[in-house]
C-alpha positions as CSV (number, residue, x, y, z in Angstrom):
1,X,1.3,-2.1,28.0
2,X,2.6,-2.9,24.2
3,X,4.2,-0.3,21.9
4,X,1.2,-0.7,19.9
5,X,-1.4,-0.5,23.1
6,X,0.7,3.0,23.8
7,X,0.3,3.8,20.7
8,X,-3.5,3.6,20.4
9,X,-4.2,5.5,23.6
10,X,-2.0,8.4,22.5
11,X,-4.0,8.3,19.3
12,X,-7.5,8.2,21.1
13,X,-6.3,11.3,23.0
14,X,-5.1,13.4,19.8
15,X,-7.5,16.5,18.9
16,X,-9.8,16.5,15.6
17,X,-6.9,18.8,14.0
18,X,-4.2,16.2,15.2
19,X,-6.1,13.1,14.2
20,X,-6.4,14.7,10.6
21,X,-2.9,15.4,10.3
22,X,-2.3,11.3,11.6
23,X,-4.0,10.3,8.7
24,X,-2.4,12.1,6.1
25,X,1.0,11.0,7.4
26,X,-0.2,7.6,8.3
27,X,-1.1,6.8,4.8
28,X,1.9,8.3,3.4
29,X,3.9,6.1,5.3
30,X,1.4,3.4,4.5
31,X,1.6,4.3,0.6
32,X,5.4,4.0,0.8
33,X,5.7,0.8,2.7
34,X,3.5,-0.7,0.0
35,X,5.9,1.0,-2.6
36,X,9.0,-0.9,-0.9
37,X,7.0,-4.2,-1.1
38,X,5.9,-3.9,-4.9
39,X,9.5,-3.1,-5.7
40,X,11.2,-5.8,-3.8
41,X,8.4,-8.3,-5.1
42,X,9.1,-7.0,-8.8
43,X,13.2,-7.4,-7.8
44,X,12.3,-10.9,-6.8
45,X,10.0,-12.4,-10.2
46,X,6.9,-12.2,-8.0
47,X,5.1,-10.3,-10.5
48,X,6.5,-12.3,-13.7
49,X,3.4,-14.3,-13.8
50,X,0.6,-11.9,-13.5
51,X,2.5,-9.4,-16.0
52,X,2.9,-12.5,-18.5
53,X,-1.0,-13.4,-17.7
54,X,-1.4,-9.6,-18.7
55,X,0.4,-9.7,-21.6
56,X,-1.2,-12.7,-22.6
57,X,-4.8,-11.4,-22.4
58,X,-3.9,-8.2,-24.2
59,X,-2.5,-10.0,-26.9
60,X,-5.5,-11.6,-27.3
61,X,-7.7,-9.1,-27.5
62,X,-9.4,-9.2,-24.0
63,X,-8.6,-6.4,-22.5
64,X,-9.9,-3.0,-23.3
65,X,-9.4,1.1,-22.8
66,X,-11.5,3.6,-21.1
C-alpha cells in the first residue's frame, strides 16, 4: 500500500469532529504551500508579465473599482 493509499484509509476512518479539524489544517497547509509557490514564482520574473499586462490595462483605463 502507498503512503498516500495509507493515507486515505486513515482519513476515511477519522470521526465527523476529526474530519473537520483535517480540513481546517489541510487547507492551511494547502494555503501556505501555494504562498511558497507565488513567492518563489515572483523571486523568479514569473509574474513580470501578467503585472506589466496589469499595469498596462490600468493605464489605459480598462480596469475598474468596486
Amino acid at each position: 500500500m502507498s503512503r498516500v493509499e495509507e493515507i486515505e484509509h486513515q482519513v476515511s476512518s477519522l470521526s465527523e469532529q476529526e474530519l473537520a479539524r483535517y480540513r481546517v489544517w489541510f487547507a492551511e497547509c494547502d494555503e501556505r504551500q501555494g504562498d511558497k509557490q507565488l513567492e518563489a514564482d515572483a523571486e523568479n520574473g514569473k509574474l513580470d508579465r501578467m503585472a506589466e499586462s496589469a499595469k498596462r490595462a490600468y493605464d489605459a483605463g480598462l480596469t475598474r473599482t468596486r
